[in-house]
C-alpha positions in Angstrom: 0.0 0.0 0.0 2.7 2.4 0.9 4.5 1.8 -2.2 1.5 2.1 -4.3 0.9 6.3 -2.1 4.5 6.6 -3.4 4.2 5.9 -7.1 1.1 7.7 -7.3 2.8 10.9 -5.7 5.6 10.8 -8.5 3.1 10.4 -10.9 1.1 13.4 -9.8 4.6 15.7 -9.4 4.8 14.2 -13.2 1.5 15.4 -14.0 2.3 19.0 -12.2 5.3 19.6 -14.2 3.8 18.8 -17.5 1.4 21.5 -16.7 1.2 25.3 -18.9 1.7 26.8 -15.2 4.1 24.2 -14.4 6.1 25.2 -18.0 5.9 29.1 -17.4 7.5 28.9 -14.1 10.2 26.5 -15.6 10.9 28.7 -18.3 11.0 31.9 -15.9 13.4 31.0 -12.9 15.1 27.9 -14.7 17.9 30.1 -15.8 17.7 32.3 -12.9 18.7 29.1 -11.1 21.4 27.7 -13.2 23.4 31.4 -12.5 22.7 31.0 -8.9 23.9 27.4 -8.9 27.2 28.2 -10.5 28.6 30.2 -8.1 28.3 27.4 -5.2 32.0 26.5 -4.5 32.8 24.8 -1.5 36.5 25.5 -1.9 36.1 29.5 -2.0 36.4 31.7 0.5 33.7 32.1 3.7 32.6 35.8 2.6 32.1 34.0 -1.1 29.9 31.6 0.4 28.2 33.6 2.5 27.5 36.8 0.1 26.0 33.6 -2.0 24.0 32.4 0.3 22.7 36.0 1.2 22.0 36.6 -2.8 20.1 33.2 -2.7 18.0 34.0 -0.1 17.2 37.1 -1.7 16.2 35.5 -4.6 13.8 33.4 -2.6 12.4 36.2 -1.2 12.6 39.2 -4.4 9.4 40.5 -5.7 9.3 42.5 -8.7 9.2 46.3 -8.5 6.3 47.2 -10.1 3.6 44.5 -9.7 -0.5 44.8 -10.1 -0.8 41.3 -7.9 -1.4 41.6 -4.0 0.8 40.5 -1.0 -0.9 37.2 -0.7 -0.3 35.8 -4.4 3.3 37.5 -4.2 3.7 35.6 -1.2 2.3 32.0 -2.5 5.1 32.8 -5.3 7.9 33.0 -3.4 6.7 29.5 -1.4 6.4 27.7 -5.2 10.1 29.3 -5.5 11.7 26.7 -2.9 9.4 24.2 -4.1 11.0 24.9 -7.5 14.6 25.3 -6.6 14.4 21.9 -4.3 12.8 19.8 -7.5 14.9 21.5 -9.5 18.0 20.3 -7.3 16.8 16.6 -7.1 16.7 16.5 -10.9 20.2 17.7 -10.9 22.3 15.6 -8.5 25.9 16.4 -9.5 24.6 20.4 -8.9 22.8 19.0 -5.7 25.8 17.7 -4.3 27.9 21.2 -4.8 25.4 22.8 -3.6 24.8 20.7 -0.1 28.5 20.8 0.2 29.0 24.2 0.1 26.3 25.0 2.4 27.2 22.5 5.1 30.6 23.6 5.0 29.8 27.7 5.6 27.1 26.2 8.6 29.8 23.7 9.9 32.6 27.3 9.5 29.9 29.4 11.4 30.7 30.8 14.7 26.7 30.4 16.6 26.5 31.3 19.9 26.1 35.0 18.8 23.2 33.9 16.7 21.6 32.6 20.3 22.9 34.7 22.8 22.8 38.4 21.2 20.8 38.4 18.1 17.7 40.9 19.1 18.6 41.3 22.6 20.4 44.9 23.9 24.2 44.3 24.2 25.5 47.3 25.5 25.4 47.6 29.5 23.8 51.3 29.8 21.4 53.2 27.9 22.8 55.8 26.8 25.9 53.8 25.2 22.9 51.1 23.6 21.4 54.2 22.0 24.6 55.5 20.5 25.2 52.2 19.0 22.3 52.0 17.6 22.1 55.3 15.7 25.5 54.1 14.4 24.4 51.1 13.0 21.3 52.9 11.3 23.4 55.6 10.3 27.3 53.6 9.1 27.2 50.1 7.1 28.3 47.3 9.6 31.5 45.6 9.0 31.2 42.2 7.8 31.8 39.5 10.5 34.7 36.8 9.9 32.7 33.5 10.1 30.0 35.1 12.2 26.7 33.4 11.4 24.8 35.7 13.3 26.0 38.5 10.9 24.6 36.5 8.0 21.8 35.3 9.5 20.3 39.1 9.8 22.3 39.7 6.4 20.0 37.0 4.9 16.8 38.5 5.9 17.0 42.2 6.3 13.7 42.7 6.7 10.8 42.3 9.6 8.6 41.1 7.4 11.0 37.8 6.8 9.8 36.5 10.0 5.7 36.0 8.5 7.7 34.9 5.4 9.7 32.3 7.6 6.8 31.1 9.5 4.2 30.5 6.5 6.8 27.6 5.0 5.1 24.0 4.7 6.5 21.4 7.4 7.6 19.6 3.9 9.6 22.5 2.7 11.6 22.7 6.1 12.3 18.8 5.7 13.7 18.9 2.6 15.9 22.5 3.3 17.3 21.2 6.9 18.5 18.2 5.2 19.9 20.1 2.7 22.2 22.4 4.8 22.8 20.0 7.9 24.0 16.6 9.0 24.5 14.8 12.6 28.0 17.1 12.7 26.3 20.3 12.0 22.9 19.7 14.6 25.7 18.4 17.3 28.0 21.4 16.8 24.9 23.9 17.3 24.1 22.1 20.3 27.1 22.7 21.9 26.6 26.2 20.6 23.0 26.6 22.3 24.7 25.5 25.3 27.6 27.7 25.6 24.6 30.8 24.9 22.5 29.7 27.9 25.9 30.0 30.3 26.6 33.5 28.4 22.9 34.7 29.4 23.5 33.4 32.9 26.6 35.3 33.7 25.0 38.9 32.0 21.7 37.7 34.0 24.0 37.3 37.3 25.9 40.5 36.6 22.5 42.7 36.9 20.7 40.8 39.5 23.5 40.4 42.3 24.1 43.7 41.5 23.9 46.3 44.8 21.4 48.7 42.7 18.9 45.9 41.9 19.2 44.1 45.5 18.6 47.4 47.3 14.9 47.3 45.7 14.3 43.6 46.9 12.4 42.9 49.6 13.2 41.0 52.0 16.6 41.2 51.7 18.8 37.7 51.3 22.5 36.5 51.2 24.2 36.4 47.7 23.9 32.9 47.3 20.7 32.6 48.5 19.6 34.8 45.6 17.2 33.3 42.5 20.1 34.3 40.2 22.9 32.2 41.6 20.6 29.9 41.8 19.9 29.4 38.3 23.5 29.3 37.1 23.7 26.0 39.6 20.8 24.5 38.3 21.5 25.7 35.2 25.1 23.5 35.1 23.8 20.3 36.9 21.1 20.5 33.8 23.7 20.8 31.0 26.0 18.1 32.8 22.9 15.6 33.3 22.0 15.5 29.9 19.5 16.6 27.6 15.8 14.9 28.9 16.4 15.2 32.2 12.8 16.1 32.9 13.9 17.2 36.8 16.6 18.9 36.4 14.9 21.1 33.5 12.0 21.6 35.8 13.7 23.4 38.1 15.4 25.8 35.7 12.2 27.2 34.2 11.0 27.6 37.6 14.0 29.6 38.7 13.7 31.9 35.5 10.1 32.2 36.4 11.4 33.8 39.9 13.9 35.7 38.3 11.3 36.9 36.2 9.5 37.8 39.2 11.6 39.5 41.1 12.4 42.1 37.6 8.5 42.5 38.2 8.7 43.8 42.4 12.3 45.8 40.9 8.8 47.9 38.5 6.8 47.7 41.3 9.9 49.9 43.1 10.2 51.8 40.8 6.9 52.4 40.3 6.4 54.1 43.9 9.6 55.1 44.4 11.2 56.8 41.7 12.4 55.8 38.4 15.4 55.7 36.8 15.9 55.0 33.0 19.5 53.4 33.5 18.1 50.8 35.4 14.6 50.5 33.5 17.2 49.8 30.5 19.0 47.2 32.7 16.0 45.3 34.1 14.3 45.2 30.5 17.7 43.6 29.2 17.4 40.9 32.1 13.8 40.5 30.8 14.6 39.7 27.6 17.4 37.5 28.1 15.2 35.3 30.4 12.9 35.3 27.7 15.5 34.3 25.1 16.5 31.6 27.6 13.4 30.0 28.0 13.2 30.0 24.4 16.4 27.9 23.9 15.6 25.6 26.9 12.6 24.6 24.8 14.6 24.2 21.6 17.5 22.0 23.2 14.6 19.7 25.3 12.5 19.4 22.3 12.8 15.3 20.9 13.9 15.4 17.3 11.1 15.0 14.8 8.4 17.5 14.1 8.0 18.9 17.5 11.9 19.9 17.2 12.1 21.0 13.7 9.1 23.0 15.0 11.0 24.9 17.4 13.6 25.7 15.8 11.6 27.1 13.1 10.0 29.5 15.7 13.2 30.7 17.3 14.2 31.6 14.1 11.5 33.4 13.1 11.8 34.8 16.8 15.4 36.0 16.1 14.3 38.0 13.2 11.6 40.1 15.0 13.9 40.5 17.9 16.5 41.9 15.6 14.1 44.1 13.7 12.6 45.4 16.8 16.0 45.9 18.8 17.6 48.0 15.7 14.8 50.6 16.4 16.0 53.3 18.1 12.5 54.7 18.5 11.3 51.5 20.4 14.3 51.5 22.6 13.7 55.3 23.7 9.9 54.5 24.0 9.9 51.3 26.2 12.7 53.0 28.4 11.3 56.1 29.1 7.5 55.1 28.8 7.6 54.2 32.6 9.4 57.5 33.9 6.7 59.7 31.9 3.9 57.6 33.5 6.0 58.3 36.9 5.8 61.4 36.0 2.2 62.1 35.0 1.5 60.5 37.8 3.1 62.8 40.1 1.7 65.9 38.4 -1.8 64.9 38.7 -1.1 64.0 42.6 -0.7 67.9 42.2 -3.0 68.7 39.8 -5.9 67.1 42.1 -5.4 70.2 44.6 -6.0 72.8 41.5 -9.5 71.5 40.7 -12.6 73.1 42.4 -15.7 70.5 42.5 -18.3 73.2 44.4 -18.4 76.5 44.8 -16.3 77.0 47.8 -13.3 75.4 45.9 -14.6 77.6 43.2 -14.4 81.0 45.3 -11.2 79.6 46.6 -9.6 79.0 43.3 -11.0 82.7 42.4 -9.2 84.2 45.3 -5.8 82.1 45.0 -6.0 83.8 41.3 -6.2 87.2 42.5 -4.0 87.1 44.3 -1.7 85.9 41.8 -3.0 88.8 39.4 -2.1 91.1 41.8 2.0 90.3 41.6 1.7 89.7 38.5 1.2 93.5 38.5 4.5 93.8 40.2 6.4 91.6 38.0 5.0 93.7 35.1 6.2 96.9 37.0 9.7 95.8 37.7 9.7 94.2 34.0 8.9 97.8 32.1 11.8 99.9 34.1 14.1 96.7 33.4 17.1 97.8 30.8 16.1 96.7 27.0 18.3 97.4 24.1 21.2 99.4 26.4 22.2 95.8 28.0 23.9 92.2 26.1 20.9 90.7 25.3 21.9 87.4 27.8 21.7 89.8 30.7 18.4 91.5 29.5 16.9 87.3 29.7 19.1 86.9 32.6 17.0 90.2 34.7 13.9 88.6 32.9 14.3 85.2 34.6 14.8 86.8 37.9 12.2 88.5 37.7 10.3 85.8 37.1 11.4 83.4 39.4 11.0 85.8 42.3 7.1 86.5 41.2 6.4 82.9 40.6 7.9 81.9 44.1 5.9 84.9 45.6 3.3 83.8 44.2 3.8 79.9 45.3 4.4 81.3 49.0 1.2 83.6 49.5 -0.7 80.4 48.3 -1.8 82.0 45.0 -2.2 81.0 41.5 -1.1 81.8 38.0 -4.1 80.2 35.7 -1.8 78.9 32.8 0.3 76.6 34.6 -2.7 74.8 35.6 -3.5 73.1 32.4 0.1 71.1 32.4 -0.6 69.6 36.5 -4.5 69.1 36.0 -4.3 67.1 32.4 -2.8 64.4 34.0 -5.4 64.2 37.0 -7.6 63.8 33.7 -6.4 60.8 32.3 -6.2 58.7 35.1 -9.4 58.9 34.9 -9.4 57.7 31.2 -9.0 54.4 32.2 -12.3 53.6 33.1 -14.3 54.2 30.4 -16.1 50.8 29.9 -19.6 52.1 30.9 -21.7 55.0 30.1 -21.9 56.2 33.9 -17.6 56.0 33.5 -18.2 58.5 31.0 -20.8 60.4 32.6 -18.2 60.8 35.4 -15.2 62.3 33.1 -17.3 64.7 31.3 -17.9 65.8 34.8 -14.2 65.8 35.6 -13.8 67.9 32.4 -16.2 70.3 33.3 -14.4 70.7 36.6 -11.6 71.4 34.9 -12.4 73.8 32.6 -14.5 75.6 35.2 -11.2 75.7 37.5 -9.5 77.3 34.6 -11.9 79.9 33.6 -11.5 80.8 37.8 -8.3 81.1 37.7 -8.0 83.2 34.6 -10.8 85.4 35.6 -9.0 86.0 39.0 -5.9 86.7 37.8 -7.4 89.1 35.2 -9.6 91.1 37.9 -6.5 91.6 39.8 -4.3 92.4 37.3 -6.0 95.5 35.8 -7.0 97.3 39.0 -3.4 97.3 40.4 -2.1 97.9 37.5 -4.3 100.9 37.1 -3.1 101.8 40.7 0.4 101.3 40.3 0.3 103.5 36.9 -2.0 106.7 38.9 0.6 106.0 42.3 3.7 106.9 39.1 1.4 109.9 37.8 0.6 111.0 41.3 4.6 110.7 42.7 6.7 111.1 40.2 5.1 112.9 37.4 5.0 110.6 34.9 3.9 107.6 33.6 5.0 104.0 34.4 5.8 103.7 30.4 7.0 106.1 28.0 4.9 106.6 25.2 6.6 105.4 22.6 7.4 102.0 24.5 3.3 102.0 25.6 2.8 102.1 21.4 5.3 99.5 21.0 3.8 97.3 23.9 0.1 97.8 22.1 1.1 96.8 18.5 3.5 93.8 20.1 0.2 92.4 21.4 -1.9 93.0 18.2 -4.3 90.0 17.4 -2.9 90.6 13.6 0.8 89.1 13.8 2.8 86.9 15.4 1.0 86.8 18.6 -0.9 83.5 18.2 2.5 81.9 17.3 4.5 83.5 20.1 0.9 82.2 22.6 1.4 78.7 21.6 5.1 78.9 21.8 4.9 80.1 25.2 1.7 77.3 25.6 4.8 74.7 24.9 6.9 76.3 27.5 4.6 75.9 30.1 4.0 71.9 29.6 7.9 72.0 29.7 7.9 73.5 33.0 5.2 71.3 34.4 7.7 68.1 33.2 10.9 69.7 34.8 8.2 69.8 37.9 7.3 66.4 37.6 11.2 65.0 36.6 12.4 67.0 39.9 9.8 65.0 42.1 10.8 62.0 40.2 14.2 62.6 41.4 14.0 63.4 45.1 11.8 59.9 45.2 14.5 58.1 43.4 16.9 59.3 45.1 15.4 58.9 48.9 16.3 62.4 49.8 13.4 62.6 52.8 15.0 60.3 54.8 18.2 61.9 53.9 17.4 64.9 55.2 15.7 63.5 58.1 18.5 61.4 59.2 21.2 63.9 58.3 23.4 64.1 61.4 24.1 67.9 61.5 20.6 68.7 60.7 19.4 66.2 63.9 21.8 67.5 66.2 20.6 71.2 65.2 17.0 70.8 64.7 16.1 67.6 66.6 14.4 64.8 65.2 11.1 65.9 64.8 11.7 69.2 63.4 14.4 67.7 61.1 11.4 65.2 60.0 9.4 68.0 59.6 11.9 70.0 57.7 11.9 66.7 55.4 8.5 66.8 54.4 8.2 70.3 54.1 11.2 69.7 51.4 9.0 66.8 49.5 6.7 68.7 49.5 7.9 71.6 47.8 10.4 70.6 45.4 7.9 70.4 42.7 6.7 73.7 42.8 10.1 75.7 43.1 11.5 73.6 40.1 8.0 74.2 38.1 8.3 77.8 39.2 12.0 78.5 38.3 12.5 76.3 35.5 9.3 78.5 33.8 11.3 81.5 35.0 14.2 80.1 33.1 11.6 79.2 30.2 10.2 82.8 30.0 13.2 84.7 30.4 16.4 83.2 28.6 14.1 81.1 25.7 13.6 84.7 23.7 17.2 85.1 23.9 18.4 81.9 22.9 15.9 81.8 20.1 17.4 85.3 18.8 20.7 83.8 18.9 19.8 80.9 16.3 18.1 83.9 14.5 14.3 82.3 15.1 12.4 85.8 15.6 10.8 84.0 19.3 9.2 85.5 21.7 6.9 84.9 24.8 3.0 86.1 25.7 1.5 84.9 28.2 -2.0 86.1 29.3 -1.3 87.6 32.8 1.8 89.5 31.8 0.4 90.6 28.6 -2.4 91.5 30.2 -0.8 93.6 32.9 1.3 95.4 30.2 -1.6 96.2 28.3 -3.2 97.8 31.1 0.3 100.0 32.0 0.5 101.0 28.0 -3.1 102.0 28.1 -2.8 104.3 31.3 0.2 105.9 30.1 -1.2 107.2 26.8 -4.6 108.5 28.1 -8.0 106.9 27.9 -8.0 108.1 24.7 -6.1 105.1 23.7 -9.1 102.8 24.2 -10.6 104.6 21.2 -8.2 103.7 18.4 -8.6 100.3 16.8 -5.1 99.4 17.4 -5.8 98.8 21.1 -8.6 96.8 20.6 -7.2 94.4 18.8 -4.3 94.3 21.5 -7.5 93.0 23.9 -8.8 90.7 21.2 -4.8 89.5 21.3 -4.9 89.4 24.8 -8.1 87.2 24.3 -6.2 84.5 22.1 -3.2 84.3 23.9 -5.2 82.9 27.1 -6.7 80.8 24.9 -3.7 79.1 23.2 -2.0 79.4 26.4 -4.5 77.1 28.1 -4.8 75.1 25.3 -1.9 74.1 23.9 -0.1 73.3 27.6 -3.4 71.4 28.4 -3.2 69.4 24.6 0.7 68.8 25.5 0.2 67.4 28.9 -3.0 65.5 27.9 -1.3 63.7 25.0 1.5 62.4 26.9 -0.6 61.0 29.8 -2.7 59.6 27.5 0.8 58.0 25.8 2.0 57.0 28.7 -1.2 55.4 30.8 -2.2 53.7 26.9 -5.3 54.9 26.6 -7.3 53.9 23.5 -7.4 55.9 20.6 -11.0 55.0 20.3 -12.1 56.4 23.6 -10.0 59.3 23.3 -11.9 60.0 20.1 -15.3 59.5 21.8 -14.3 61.7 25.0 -13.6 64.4 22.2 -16.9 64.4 20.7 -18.7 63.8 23.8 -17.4 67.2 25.3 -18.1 68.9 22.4 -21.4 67.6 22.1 -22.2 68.6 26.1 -20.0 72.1 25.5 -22.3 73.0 23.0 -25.7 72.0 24.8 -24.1 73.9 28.6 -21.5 75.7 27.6 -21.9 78.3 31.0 -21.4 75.0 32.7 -18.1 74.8 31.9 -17.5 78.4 32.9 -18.7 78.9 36.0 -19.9 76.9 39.2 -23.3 75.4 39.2 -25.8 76.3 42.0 -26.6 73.3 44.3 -30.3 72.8 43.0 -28.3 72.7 39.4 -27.8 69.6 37.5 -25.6 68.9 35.1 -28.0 68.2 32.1 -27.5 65.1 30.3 -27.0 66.0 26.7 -27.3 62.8 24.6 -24.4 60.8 24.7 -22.4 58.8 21.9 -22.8 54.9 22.6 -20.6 53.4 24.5 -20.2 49.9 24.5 -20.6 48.0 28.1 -18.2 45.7 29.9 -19.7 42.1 30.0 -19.9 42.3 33.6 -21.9 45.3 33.4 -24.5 44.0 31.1 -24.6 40.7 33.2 -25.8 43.1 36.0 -28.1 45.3 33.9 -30.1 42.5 32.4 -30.5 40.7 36.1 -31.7 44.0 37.3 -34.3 44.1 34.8 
């Protein structure tokens, strides 16, 4: 019977070639193949062999240019290619037999633990120093590698999309290709080879995790060779030593990179509430994907031979080529090592943000009287800004006066508890996607739109408090210069220069938004700062600092400690803005980029001086009106684009949905448009929020479960 299968079979691959479709493709890759064939020469040179074998492979994969068929046929094509080149080959034994020769002998020449051990995983031991290399590979050709077969591995398939490619060949295909290239020799030399990368993973494994920098964030704390990591290189040599199916012995390794694994996952959880720091982020992801990689190869050498370990290796493979793809991306290694220290620090800014929301209206009138009295220092700042020297000073010390200005204002400002209304958006964003998250039901939304409202309604406070304040003092300040010294608090041609700079016809949107960007900036040095003093446990240095116990006591040293947390934020948010404000202008002129800065208090508080100093007159002509209508827009953008910043990277870095960003949009608009005073101002206590009709929002099953019982 089985011999009868068999003759049938040749006569059907008879049948097949004798076919029009069967002919064309003879006809069209035929002598493509005879050229290829030729060059096979197990006597030349390894970079011969190899840059053949790389130009076969291509081959095997090349579509044309300019084609009208799809992926998928292009794809079947390139699978009847190795069907074609491996009948072609068993027609032509003497060919055959060059060929198997020459490839055995560049496998048998290779050098593979590279291939195991470093292929796709991050090789250099810092970030900074990975990232480098990585721009020079993208950026420099790599040198080729002198019997290096994980060089031609990645040479032979350049591109991610080799990995689908790799994993859609027939079982049959494999079979007839692995018995092509290898013998007993070759599969017993790449054993040894998978060996020798499993005790190479172990020691960079062992160098990380015994490391004082990772064991500090262990809990509870153990004796070096009590640790998981030492651990697994001794059960990791009794299992190599015992032999290959020792079921027991291979147990116990996966387990002990399971609690390795583990313990990389309380090393985040650290990290995660105490401070994060991207060099070790970088080092515990490297340890995470070696462990992975390990696993991997522990399957591949305890696999039986047969299917199930022609299988495996065809995975790893396919493995190694997305891991190599993916690790050459310099954008993946920036995002996956500083996605967690943004979401440490969006997190830390909307612990902040929370206290710059009002919910009622005594937050409400609270937020309103914070703002004034921000507004009314902001007049101050404005004053000692307009008698500051312009144009007679080096324009590094005109930014330099600026900043200090600044700084001393916004710390002023920070320590009479009041408010300046545009750095709110940056802090409070945050607050609002964490609350992004839970968005499954319509009441989940019900409750954001809510959150937004609060929001919105804290900002309009804020901004209306710091603009009630602003103009009266300013207006007081200007008549106290009129009344004392005789004149006014600008001179006239500066008050026309100030009026047109603020025009709604030029580049005062641009220089809004710029100064919208500047803010968000501030709000991350804030939340970076914070990062820091976690990371680096400064409370309890301060509270344990000797000198500071023995002068203070311990309890007032404690207290000094948390007063320190507790601050750091805001003076870094307050004087890197300062910074921002001041020296950004004059840094921007140096590159020649015509910059400058508007934001809505200042430019608010300057308007009011230029206007007093030229006479109420001024109000009439219509170059000071579109100064206000200026004014006006640069609040806007201000709010706006610091809020848009700050809500797009907590958004990145909690992973909210696209999808449910895009409804959130609509649904605000949609409420905006039906309430918009509700978003403005508080809501009396008989008020209700009404519920304009909401997009659909699909229900968790656990919520619809509990719906249809209620019913």
């Amino acid at each position: 019977m089985k011999i009868s299968l068999m003759k049938l079979r040749v006569i059907w691959r008879r049948f097949r070639r004798s076919s029009p479709e069967h002919n064309e493709h003879h006809l069209r890759y035929v002598a493509q193949i005879q050229a290829l064939m030729r060059r096979a020469n197990p006597f030349a040179s390894w970079n011969e062999r190899a840059n053949w074998m790389i130009d076969l492979a291509e081959w095997l994969r090349r579509a044309p240019a300019h084609s009208r068929q799809d992926a998928d046929v292009w794809q079947r094509v390139r699978y009847q290619r190795i069907r074609f080149l491996l009948d072609w080959l068993d027609r032509n034994r003497d060919t055959k037999r060059v060929v198997q020769t020459t490839l055995q002998k560049t496998l048998r020449e290779a050098v593979g633990p590279e291939l195991f051990c470093a292929t796709g995983l991050p090789r250099e031991p810092a970030f900074f120093s990975e990232l480098w290399e990585r721009v020079i590979r993208l950026a420099l050709p790599r040198p080729p590698g002198q019997q290096d077969l994980s060089t031609l591995f990645t040479a032979m398939f350049p591109r991610a999309a080799d990995a689908d490619w790799l994993l859609g060949l027939e079982q049959e295909d494999l079979t007839r290709i692995w018995k092509l290239c290898a013998d007993d020799a070759i599969t017993h030399n790449y054993r040894q080879q998978i060996d020798e990368a499993l005790t190479y993973l172990t020691s960079m494994i062992i160098a990380v995790g015994i490391s004082s920098e990772f064991r500090q964030r262990l809990e509870p704390r153990m004796p070096l060779q009590a640790t998981p990591f030492l651990a697994l290189r001794r059960e990791l040599e009794k299992y190599l030593l015992s032999g290959t199916y020792d079921e027991a012995a291979l147990r116990s390794v996966r387990m002990l990179i399971a609690v390795c694994q583990a313990q990389t996952d309380r090393i985040y959880a650290h990290l995660d509430e105490y401070g994060v720091s991207v060099s070790l982020v970088y080092r515990v992801e490297r340890m995470r994907a070696q462990l992975a990689r390990m696993a991997r190869l522990l399957d591949l050498r305890a696999a039986p031979p047969g299917e199930e370990g022609a299988a495996q290796v065809h995975s790893l493979l396919a493995d190694l080529i997305d891991s190599h793809h993916h690790r050459s991306s310099v954008h993946g290694l920036v995002s996956r090592s500083f996605s967690l220290l943004a979401r440490k620090m969006v997190e830390r800014n909307a612990d902040h943000g929370e206290h710059y929301i009002a919910r009622d209206r005594t937050e409400y009138r609270a937020m309103l009287t914070a703002a004034m009295r921000g507004g009314a220092l902001t007049a101050l700042t404005v004053l000692v800004k307009g008698v500051l020297p312009s144009g007679g000073a080096a324009r590094f010390f005109e930014g330099a006066f600026a900043s200090l200005n600044y700084a001393t204002s916004f710390l002023l400002i920070s320590a009479v508890g009041g408010t300046l209304a545009t750095k709110q958006p940056a802090i409070t964003a945050p607050a609002l996607a964490a609350r992004m998250q839970a968005l499954d039901t319509v009441e989940g939304l019900r409750k954001l739109l809510q959150e937004i409202a609060y929001l919105l309604r804290s900002q309009a406070a804020a901004i209306f408090g710091n603009l009630v304040a602003v103009i009266p003092t300013m207006l007081m300040i200007s008549a106290a210069f009129i009344f004392l010294a005789g004149v006014p608090v600008m001179p006239p041609a500066k008050a026309v220069a100030a009026i047109q700079g603020l025009s709604l016809v030029g580049p005062t949107p641009l220089f809004a938004a710029f100064t919208g960007i500047l803010l968000w900036l501030s709000s991350l040095m804030a939340g970076f700062a914070d990062n820091w003093f976690a990371l680096r446990n400064m409370r309890e240095a301060i509270a344990h600092h000797r000198r500071l116990v023995h002068a203070l006591g311990p309890a007032r040293a404690e207290r000094c400690a948390k007063w320190v947390e507790s601050g750091v934020a805001g003076v870094t948010g307050n004087i890197s803005l300062a910074l921002l404000l001041g020296m950004s202008p004059v840094l921007a002129q140096f590159f020649g980029l015509p910059l400058d800065v508007r934001h809505v208090t200042l430019s608010t508080g300057t308007l009011t001086a230029a206007v007093s100093s030229l006479g109420w007159g001024a109000l009439l002509t219509p170059e000071t009106w579109l100064a206000i209508c200026g004014v006006l827009l640069i609040g806007l953008l201000n709010v706006g684009v610091a809020f848009a910043c700050a809500l797009a990277l907590a958004l990145r870095a909690r992973d909210v949905p696209r999808r449910l960003q895009r409804l959130v949009f609509r649904a605000v608009l949609r409420r905006f448009t039906a309430t918009p005073w509700l978003f403005l101002f508080p809501e009396r206590r008989d008020d209700k929020m009404p519920v304009a009709p909401e997009p659909r929002v699909e229900e968790a099953p656990s919520e619809r479960r509990r719906t249809g019982s209620d019913r």
